[in-house]
C-alpha positions as CSV (number, residue, x, y, z in Angstrom):
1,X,76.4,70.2,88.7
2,X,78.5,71.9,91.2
3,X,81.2,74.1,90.0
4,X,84.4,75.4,91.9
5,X,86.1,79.0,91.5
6,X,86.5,82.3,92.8
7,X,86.5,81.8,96.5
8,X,84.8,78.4,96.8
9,X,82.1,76.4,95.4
10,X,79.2,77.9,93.5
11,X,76.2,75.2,93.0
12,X,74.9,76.1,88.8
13,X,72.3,74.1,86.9
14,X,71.8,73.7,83.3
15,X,69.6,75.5,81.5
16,X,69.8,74.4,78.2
17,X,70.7,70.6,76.6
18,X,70.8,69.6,73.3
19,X,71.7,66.8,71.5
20,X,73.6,66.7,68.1
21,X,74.3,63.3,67.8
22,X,73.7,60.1,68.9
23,X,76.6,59.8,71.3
24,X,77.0,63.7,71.7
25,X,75.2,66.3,73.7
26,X,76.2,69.3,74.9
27,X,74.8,71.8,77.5
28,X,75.2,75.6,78.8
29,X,75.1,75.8,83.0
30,X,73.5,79.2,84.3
31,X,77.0,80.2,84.6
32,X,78.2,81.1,81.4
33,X,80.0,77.4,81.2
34,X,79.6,74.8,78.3
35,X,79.5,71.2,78.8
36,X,79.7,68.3,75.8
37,X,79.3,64.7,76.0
38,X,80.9,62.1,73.7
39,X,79.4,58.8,74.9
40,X,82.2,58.4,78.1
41,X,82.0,61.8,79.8
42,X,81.1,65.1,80.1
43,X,83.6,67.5,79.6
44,X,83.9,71.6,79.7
45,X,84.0,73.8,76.3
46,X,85.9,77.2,76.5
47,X,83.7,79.2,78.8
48,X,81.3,81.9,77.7
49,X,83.4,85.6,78.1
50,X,86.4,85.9,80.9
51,X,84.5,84.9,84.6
52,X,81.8,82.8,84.6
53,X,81.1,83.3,88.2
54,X,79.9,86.8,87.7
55,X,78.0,86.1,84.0
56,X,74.6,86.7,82.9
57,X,72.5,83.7,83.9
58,X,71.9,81.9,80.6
59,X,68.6,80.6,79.0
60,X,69.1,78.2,76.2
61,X,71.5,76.4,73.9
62,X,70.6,75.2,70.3
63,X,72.9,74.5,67.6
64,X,75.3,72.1,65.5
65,X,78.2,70.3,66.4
66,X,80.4,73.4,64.9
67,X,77.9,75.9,65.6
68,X,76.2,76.4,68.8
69,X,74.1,79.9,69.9
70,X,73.8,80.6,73.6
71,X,71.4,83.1,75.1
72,X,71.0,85.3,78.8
73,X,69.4,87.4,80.7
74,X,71.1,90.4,79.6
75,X,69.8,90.1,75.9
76,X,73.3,88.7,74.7
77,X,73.2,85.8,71.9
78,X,76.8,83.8,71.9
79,X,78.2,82.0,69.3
80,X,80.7,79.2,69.5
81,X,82.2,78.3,66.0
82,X,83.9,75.2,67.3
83,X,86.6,76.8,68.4
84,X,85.7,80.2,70.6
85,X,83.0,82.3,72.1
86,X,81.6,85.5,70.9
87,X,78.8,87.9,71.4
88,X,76.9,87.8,67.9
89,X,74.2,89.9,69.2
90,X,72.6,91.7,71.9
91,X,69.0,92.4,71.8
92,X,67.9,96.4,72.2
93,X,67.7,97.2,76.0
94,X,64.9,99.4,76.9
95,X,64.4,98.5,80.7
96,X,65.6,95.0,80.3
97,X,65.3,92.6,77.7
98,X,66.6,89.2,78.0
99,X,67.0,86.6,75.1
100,X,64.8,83.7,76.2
101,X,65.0,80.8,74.1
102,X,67.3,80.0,70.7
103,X,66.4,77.6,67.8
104,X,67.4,77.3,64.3
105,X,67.6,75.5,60.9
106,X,71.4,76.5,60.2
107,X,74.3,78.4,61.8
108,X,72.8,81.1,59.0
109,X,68.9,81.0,59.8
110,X,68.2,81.5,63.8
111,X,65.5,82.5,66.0
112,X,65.8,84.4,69.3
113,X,62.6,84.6,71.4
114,X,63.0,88.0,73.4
115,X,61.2,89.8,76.5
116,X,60.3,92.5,74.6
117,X,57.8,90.6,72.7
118,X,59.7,90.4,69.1
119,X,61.7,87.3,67.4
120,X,65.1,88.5,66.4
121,X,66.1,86.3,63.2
122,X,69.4,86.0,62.5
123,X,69.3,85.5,57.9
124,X,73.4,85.2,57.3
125,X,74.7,88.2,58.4
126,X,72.0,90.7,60.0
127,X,69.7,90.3,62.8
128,X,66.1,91.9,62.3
129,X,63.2,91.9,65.0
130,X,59.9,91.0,63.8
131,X,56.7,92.1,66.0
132,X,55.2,89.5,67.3
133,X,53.3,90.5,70.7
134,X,53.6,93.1,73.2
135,X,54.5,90.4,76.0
136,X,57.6,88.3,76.5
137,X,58.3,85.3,74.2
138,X,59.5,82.6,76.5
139,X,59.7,79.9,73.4
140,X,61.1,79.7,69.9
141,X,61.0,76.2,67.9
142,X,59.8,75.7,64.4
143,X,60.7,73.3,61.5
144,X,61.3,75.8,58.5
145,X,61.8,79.4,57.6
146,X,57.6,79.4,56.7
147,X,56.8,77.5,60.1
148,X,58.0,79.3,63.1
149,X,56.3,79.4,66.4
150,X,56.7,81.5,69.7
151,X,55.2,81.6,72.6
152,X,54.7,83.8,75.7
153,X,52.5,84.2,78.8
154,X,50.1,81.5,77.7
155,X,50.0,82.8,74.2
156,X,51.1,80.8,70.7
157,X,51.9,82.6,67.6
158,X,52.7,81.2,64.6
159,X,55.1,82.4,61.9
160,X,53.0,81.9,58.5
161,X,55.6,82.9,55.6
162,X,56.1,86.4,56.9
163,X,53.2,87.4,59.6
164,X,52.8,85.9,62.7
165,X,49.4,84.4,63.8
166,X,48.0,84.5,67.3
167,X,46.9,81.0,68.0
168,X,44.8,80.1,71.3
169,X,45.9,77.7,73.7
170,X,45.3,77.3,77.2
171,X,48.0,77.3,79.8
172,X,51.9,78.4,79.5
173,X,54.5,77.1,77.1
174,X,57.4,75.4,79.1
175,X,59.1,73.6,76.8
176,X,58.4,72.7,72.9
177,X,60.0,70.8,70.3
178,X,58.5,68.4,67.0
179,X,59.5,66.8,64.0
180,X,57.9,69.0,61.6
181,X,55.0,71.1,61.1
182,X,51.9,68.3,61.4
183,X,54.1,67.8,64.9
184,X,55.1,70.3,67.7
């Protein structure tokens, strides 16, 4: 994707696609831009905060069609409510501490995997970190509120009720999604 503003062309690439449908998709660029497909084309949400060009690089996208959760570099989750952007919450910064990865069950019950080595979960109006390891968490997918799983620097932990499990596995976690908890 090559984008054009400011004082010429900046070349961006997407970091984050998800599909909501099954003629709709929508993405979020490194540049704090939004795309969505509807079968024909893509075309451009409202961007992410005032100037893309000089944004956060973002990290992942996961949502609904009404409400979709964007996270960056900086530690900052977004929230688009079908209508407009908005900061819902920025992870503590210590040194730096960049939200990695996004996934939910509902617009009320979402997962942020951080580098600080905690899951921030977002349960319908406050976010709360929950321990999980003392590296960063690169990955967040689960499919319930009992069945949560993160991982991080070749690591797997899994999210049993309320504790989270180390679970061995050999090699890094680049990407992960299922269909339920027999699944991932």
């Amino acid at each position: 994707v090559v984008v054009t503003g400011g004082t010429g062309a900046l070349g961006t690439a997407l970091s984050g696609l998800l599909s909501i449908g099954p003629s709709e998709v929508v993405g979020v660029s490194t540049l704090n831009l939004a795309y969505r497909y509807r079968g024909q084309a893509f075309g451009i949400l409202p961007p992410l905060g005032s100037d893309p060009f000089s944004a956060a690089q973002n990290t992942a996208i996961w949502g609904t069609e009404a409400d979709l959760f964007v996270t960056n570099v900086k530690g900052e989750v977004w929230h688009f409510d079908g209508a407009t952007w908005a900061i819902a919450f920025t992870l503590p910064q210590t040194v730096t501490n960049g939200a990695n990865d996004v996934w939910g069950i509902g617009p009320g019950n979402v997962y942020v995997a951080g580098d600080d080595g905690k899951v921030y979960h977002f349960a319908g109006g406050t976010w709360t970190p929950e321990s999980v390891t003392g590296v960063a968490l690169d990955k967040v997918w689960g499919s319930s509120s009992s069945d949560v799983w993160a991982f991080g620097s070749g690591s797997a932990f899994h999210r049993n009720g309320a504790t989270w499990d180390s679970v061995p596995i050999g090699g890094a976690v680049i990407s992960v999604s299922g269909t339920g908890p027999s699944d991932a």
